[in-house]
N, C-alpha and C positions, 0 to 999 in steps of 0.2 A: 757527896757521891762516891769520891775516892774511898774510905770506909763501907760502905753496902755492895762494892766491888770484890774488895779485900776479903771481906767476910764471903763471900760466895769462893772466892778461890780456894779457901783454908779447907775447902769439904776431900774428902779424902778419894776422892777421883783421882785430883792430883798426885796422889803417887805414881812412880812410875810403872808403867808395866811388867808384868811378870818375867819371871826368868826361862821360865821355859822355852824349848823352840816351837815355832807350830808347823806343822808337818801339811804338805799339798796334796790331797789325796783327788781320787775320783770320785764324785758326788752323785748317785744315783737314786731316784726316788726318797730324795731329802724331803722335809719338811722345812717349815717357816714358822716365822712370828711374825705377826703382824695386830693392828689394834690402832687404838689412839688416845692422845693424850689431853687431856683438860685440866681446867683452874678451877676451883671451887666456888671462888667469885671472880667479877670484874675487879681489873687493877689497871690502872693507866699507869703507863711509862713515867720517870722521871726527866724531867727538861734537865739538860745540860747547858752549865756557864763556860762559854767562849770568852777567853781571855787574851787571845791574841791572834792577829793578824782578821781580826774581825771585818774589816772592808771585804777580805773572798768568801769566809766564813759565817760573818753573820755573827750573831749575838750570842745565841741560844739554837741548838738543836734539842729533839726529842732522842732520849737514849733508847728510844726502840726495844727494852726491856723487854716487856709486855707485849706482844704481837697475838692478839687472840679474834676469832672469829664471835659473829654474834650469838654463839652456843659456847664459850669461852674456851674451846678450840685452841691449843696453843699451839703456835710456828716455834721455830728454833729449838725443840728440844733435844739431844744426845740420847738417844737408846742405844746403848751398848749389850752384848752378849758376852759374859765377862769370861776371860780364862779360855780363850774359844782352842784349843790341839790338834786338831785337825779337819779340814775341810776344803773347800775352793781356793783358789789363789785369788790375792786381795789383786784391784784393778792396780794398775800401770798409769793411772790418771795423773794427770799434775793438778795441785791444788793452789787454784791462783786466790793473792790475798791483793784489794786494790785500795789506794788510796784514793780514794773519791767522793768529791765535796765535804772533805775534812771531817769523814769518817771513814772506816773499815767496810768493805764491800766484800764475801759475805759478812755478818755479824756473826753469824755458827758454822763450820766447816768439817769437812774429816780430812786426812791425810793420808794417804799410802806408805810407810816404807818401804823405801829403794824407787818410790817414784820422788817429783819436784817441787818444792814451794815456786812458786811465781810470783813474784814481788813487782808491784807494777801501782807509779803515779801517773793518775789521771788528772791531780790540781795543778797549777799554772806555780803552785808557790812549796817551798821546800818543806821534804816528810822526812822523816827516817821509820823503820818498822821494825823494833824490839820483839824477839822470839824470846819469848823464856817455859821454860819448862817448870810448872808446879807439881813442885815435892811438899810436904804433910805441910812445915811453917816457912819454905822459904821456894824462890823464885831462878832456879841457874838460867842462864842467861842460854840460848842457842843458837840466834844470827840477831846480828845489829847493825842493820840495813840503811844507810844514807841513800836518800831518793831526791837531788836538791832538782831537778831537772821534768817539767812535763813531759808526760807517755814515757818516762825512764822504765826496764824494764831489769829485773835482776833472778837469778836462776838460781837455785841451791837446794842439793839432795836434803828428802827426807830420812834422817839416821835416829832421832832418838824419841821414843814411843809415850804417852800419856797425853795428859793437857795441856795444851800451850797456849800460854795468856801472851794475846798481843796487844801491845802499845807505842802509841809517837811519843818518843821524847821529847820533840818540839811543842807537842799539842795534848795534852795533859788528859784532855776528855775524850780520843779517840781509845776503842779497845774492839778488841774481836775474842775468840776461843777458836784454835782447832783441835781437835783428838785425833791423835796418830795412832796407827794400827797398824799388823801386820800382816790382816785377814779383812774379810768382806762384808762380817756379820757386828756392824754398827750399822746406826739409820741418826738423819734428823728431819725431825717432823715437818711435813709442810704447813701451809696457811690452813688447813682444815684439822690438824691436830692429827694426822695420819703417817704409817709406819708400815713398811711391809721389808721383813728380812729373810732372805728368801735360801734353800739349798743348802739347810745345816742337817748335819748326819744326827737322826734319833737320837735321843738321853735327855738329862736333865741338867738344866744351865740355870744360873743366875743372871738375871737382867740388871742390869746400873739405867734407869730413867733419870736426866741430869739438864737442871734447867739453872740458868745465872740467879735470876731472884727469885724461882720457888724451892729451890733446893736439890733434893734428891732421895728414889725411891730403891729398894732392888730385889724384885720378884723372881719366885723360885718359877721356871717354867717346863714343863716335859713335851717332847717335841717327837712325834709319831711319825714314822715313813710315809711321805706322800698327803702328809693334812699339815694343815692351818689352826697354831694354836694362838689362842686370843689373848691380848693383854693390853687392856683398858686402863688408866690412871688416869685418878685425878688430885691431880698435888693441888695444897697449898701454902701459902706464903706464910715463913714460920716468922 
Protein backbone atom coordinates (compact mmCIF):
# COMPACT_ATOMS: atom_id res chain seq x y z
CA UNK A 1 0.00 0.00 0.00
CA UNK A 2 2.99 2.26 0.93
CA UNK A 3 4.01 2.08 -2.84
CA UNK A 4 0.30 2.90 -4.64
CA UNK A 5 0.63 5.97 -2.15
CA UNK A 6 3.93 6.97 -3.18
CA UNK A 7 3.29 6.71 -6.67
CA UNK A 8 0.14 9.13 -6.36
CA UNK A 9 2.29 11.74 -4.52
CA UNK A 10 5.04 11.84 -7.43
CA UNK A 11 2.26 13.50 -9.76
CA UNK A 12 3.14 16.99 -10.29
CA UNK A 13 0.65 18.78 -8.09
CA UNK A 14 3.12 18.59 -5.78
CA UNK A 15 5.08 21.16 -6.76
CA UNK A 16 4.95 24.04 -5.04
CA UNK A 17 2.94 26.99 -5.83
CA UNK A 18 3.73 29.68 -7.98
CA UNK A 19 5.75 32.61 -7.30
CA UNK A 20 3.65 35.13 -8.17
CA UNK A 21 1.68 37.27 -5.58
CA UNK A 22 -2.06 37.13 -5.86
CA UNK A 23 -3.69 40.41 -5.62
CA UNK A 24 -7.45 40.91 -3.48
CA UNK A 25 -9.54 42.73 -5.55
CA UNK A 26 -13.30 43.39 -5.59
CA UNK A 27 -15.31 40.75 -7.25
CA UNK A 28 -18.47 41.93 -9.05
CA UNK A 29 -20.66 39.77 -11.25
CA UNK A 30 -17.98 37.01 -11.40
CA UNK A 31 -18.72 33.83 -12.54
CA UNK A 32 -18.08 30.11 -11.32
CA UNK A 33 -17.23 26.60 -11.99
CA UNK A 34 -18.95 24.28 -11.07
CA UNK A 35 -19.75 20.27 -12.38
CA UNK A 36 -18.85 16.91 -11.10
CA UNK A 37 -16.71 14.41 -10.99
CA UNK A 38 -16.88 10.53 -11.63
CA UNK A 39 -14.99 7.19 -12.06
CA UNK A 40 -15.37 5.39 -15.08
CA UNK A 41 -15.87 2.10 -13.17
CA UNK A 42 -16.47 0.81 -9.66
CA UNK A 43 -13.22 0.47 -7.60
CA UNK A 44 -13.39 -0.72 -3.99
CA UNK A 45 -10.87 0.81 -1.60
CA UNK A 46 -8.00 -1.13 -0.38
CA UNK A 47 -8.04 -2.73 3.19
CA UNK A 48 -5.21 -1.59 5.38
CA UNK A 49 -2.75 -3.86 7.70
CA UNK A 50 -2.63 -2.50 11.28
CA UNK A 51 0.58 -3.52 12.77
CA UNK A 52 0.50 -2.04 16.05
CA UNK A 53 -1.21 -1.15 18.98
CA UNK A 54 -4.03 -3.27 17.43
CA UNK A 55 -6.18 -3.86 20.70
CA UNK A 56 -7.50 0.26 20.02
CA UNK A 57 -7.04 -0.05 16.32
CA UNK A 58 -8.10 -3.15 15.26
CA UNK A 59 -6.47 -5.29 12.61
CA UNK A 60 -7.37 -3.96 9.39
CA UNK A 61 -9.18 -0.66 8.30
CA UNK A 62 -10.53 0.34 4.89
CA UNK A 63 -8.12 3.04 3.21
CA UNK A 64 -11.29 4.82 2.18
CA UNK A 65 -9.49 5.41 -1.36
CA UNK A 66 -12.55 4.96 -3.25
CA UNK A 67 -15.49 6.89 -1.81
CA UNK A 68 -18.05 6.82 -4.78
CA UNK A 69 -21.80 6.89 -4.98
CA UNK A 70 -24.00 4.37 -6.64
CA UNK A 71 -23.54 6.47 -10.09
CA UNK A 72 -19.67 6.32 -9.23
CA UNK A 73 -19.86 9.70 -8.12
CA UNK A 74 -16.48 10.40 -6.39
CA UNK A 75 -16.01 12.27 -2.79
CA UNK A 76 -12.63 13.63 -2.07
CA UNK A 77 -11.54 14.99 -5.03
CA UNK A 78 -9.20 18.45 -5.26
CA UNK A 79 -10.45 20.89 -8.01
CA UNK A 80 -8.10 23.53 -8.20
CA UNK A 81 -8.18 26.84 -10.42
CA UNK A 82 -4.60 26.97 -11.14
CA UNK A 83 -2.45 30.18 -11.32
CA UNK A 84 -5.47 32.03 -9.86
CA UNK A 85 -3.94 36.54 -9.71
CA UNK A 86 -6.46 38.04 -8.51
CA UNK A 87 -9.67 37.75 -6.98
CA UNK A 88 -11.72 37.33 -3.40
CA UNK A 89 -9.63 36.97 -0.33
CA UNK A 90 -9.12 33.31 0.58
CA UNK A 91 -11.15 32.41 4.04
CA UNK A 92 -9.52 33.03 7.39
CA UNK A 93 -10.71 29.35 8.42
CA UNK A 94 -8.55 26.97 10.26
CA UNK A 95 -8.11 23.75 8.78
CA UNK A 96 -8.41 21.13 11.61
CA UNK A 97 -6.50 17.74 10.84
CA UNK A 98 -7.83 14.81 13.65
CA UNK A 99 -6.51 11.95 14.91
CA UNK A 100 -9.40 9.66 15.20
CA UNK A 101 -9.83 6.01 15.46
CA UNK A 102 -6.27 5.65 14.09
CA UNK A 103 -6.94 7.42 10.99
CA UNK A 104 -6.86 11.04 9.67
CA UNK A 105 -10.17 12.78 9.89
CA UNK A 106 -10.72 14.69 7.11
CA UNK A 107 -9.03 12.25 4.42
CA UNK A 108 -8.88 15.47 1.82
CA UNK A 109 -8.70 18.98 3.12
CA UNK A 110 -7.76 22.68 1.72
CA UNK A 111 -5.90 25.19 3.74
CA UNK A 112 -5.74 28.85 3.87
CA UNK A 113 -2.51 30.70 4.12
CA UNK A 114 -2.04 32.97 6.96
CA UNK A 115 -4.96 31.09 8.47
CA UNK A 116 -4.23 27.57 11.25
CA UNK A 117 -3.57 23.98 11.02
CA UNK A 118 -5.32 22.45 14.01
CA UNK A 119 -3.77 19.38 15.17
CA UNK A 120 -6.08 17.50 17.47
CA UNK A 121 -5.98 13.70 19.11
CA UNK A 122 -9.11 12.16 19.57
CA UNK A 123 -7.51 8.42 20.45
CA UNK A 124 -6.79 7.46 24.06
CA UNK A 125 -3.23 6.22 22.63
CA UNK A 126 -0.14 8.27 21.20
CA UNK A 127 -0.01 9.96 17.49
CA UNK A 128 2.43 12.30 16.20
CA UNK A 129 1.13 14.18 12.67
CA UNK A 130 4.03 14.72 9.97
CA UNK A 131 3.32 17.73 7.58
CA UNK A 132 5.43 17.37 4.57
CA UNK A 133 5.24 19.39 1.65
CA UNK A 134 5.46 17.36 -1.87
CA UNK A 135 7.93 18.83 -4.30
CA UNK A 136 8.26 16.75 -8.04
CA UNK A 137 10.65 13.55 -6.15
CA UNK A 138 10.87 14.31 -2.60
CA UNK A 139 8.88 15.20 0.59
CA UNK A 140 10.41 18.49 3.05
CA UNK A 141 9.12 18.06 6.09
CA UNK A 142 6.71 21.34 7.55
CA UNK A 143 5.43 20.34 11.19
CA UNK A 144 6.23 17.17 13.15
CA UNK A 145 3.67 17.08 15.61
CA UNK A 146 3.94 14.83 18.85
CA UNK A 147 0.19 14.25 20.16
CA UNK A 148 1.01 11.41 23.12
CA UNK A 149 -2.14 12.68 25.18
CA UNK A 150 -6.14 12.32 24.39
CA UNK A 151 -8.15 15.49 23.06
CA UNK A 152 -4.32 17.14 22.86
CA UNK A 153 -4.89 19.99 20.77
CA UNK A 154 -1.81 21.86 18.75
CA UNK A 155 -1.99 25.24 16.69
CA UNK A 156 0.36 26.26 13.84
CA UNK A 157 0.13 28.99 10.98
CA UNK A 158 -0.41 28.02 7.48
CA UNK A 159 3.00 29.34 5.60
CA UNK A 160 3.90 27.23 2.87
CA UNK A 161 1.69 26.54 -0.29
CA UNK A 162 1.00 23.05 -2.49
CA UNK A 163 0.23 19.52 -1.28
CA UNK A 164 0.91 18.29 1.98
CA UNK A 165 1.11 14.72 2.49
CA UNK A 166 0.28 13.70 6.04
CA UNK A 167 1.47 10.86 8.07
CA UNK A 168 1.85 9.08 11.98
CA UNK A 169 5.06 8.17 12.29
CA UNK A 170 3.95 5.92 15.00
CA UNK A 171 1.18 4.31 12.55
CA UNK A 172 2.52 3.62 9.16
CA UNK A 173 -0.98 3.27 7.52
CA UNK A 174 -2.59 6.59 8.58
CA UNK A 175 -2.36 9.39 5.71
CA UNK A 176 -4.47 12.52 4.78
CA UNK A 177 -3.75 15.30 1.79
CA UNK A 178 -4.10 19.05 2.26
CA UNK A 179 -3.66 21.74 -0.65
CA UNK A 180 -2.82 25.07 0.70
CA UNK A 181 -3.70 28.01 -1.14
CA UNK A 182 -3.66 31.64 -1.10
CA UNK A 183 -7.12 32.29 -2.81
CA UNK A 184 -10.67 30.80 -2.43
CA UNK A 185 -11.05 29.15 -5.89
CA UNK A 186 -10.23 25.38 -4.97
CA UNK A 187 -13.08 22.85 -4.15
CA UNK A 188 -13.32 19.16 -2.89
CA UNK A 189 -15.86 17.24 -4.09
CA UNK A 190 -18.63 15.98 -1.98
CA UNK A 191 -20.27 12.33 -1.45
CA UNK A 192 -22.30 13.13 -4.88
CA UNK A 193 -19.21 14.01 -6.96
CA UNK A 194 -20.08 17.75 -6.84
CA UNK A 195 -18.15 21.10 -7.11
CA UNK A 196 -19.23 24.58 -7.18
CA UNK A 197 -16.42 27.52 -7.31
CA UNK A 198 -17.90 30.37 -7.14
CA UNK A 199 -16.81 34.62 -7.66
CA UNK A 200 -13.82 34.35 -10.27
CA UNK A 201 -13.29 37.42 -12.50
CA UNK A 202 -14.03 36.44 -16.35
CA UNK A 203 -11.02 34.78 -18.65
CA UNK A 204 -9.66 31.67 -19.14
CA UNK A 205 -7.97 29.26 -16.42
CA UNK A 206 -6.73 25.92 -16.12
CA UNK A 207 -8.41 23.49 -13.95
CA UNK A 208 -5.93 20.67 -11.98
CA UNK A 209 -8.85 17.82 -11.17
CA UNK A 210 -6.67 15.58 -8.49
CA UNK A 211 -7.69 12.45 -6.81
CA UNK A 212 -5.16 9.91 -4.65
CA UNK A 213 -5.83 6.77 -6.82
CA UNK A 214 -7.25 8.15 -10.03
CA UNK A 215 -4.90 10.40 -10.72
CA UNK A 216 -5.26 13.73 -12.42
CA UNK A 217 -6.84 15.85 -15.09
CA UNK A 218 -6.44 19.73 -16.14
CA UNK A 219 -9.13 21.39 -18.28
CA UNK A 220 -8.80 24.56 -19.99
CA UNK A 221 -12.09 26.47 -18.76
CA UNK A 222 -13.47 30.30 -19.82
CA UNK A 223 -15.48 31.81 -17.34
CA UNK A 224 -18.15 34.66 -18.42
CA UNK A 225 -19.50 37.57 -15.95
CA UNK A 226 -22.31 36.43 -14.07
CA UNK A 227 -22.69 32.51 -15.60
CA UNK A 228 -21.79 29.06 -14.69
CA UNK A 229 -19.37 27.20 -16.72
CA UNK A 230 -19.58 23.45 -16.60
CA UNK A 231 -16.96 20.98 -15.97
CA UNK A 232 -17.77 17.33 -15.75
CA UNK A 233 -14.87 14.50 -15.50
CA UNK A 234 -14.71 11.33 -15.38
CA UNK A 235 -11.13 9.91 -14.46
CA UNK A 236 -9.88 6.76 -14.51
CA UNK A 237 -7.64 4.62 -12.59
CA UNK A 238 -4.30 4.45 -14.75
Amino acid sequence: MRKIFAVTLMLCLGVAATAFSYEVVDVKNGGSIKGKIKASAKIESPMLTIDKDTEFCGKSQSSMMYIMSPNLEVKNVLVIVENVQKGKPAPKTDTVIDNNKCKFEPLVAVAYKGANFTIKNSDKILHNTNLGLQLEDKRRTVYNLALPKENQVISKPVKVMGLIAVKCDAHSWMRAHVYVTDNPYIAVTDANGNFDIKDLLPGKYKVRVWHEGLGEVIKDVEVSAGKASDLNVTLSKK
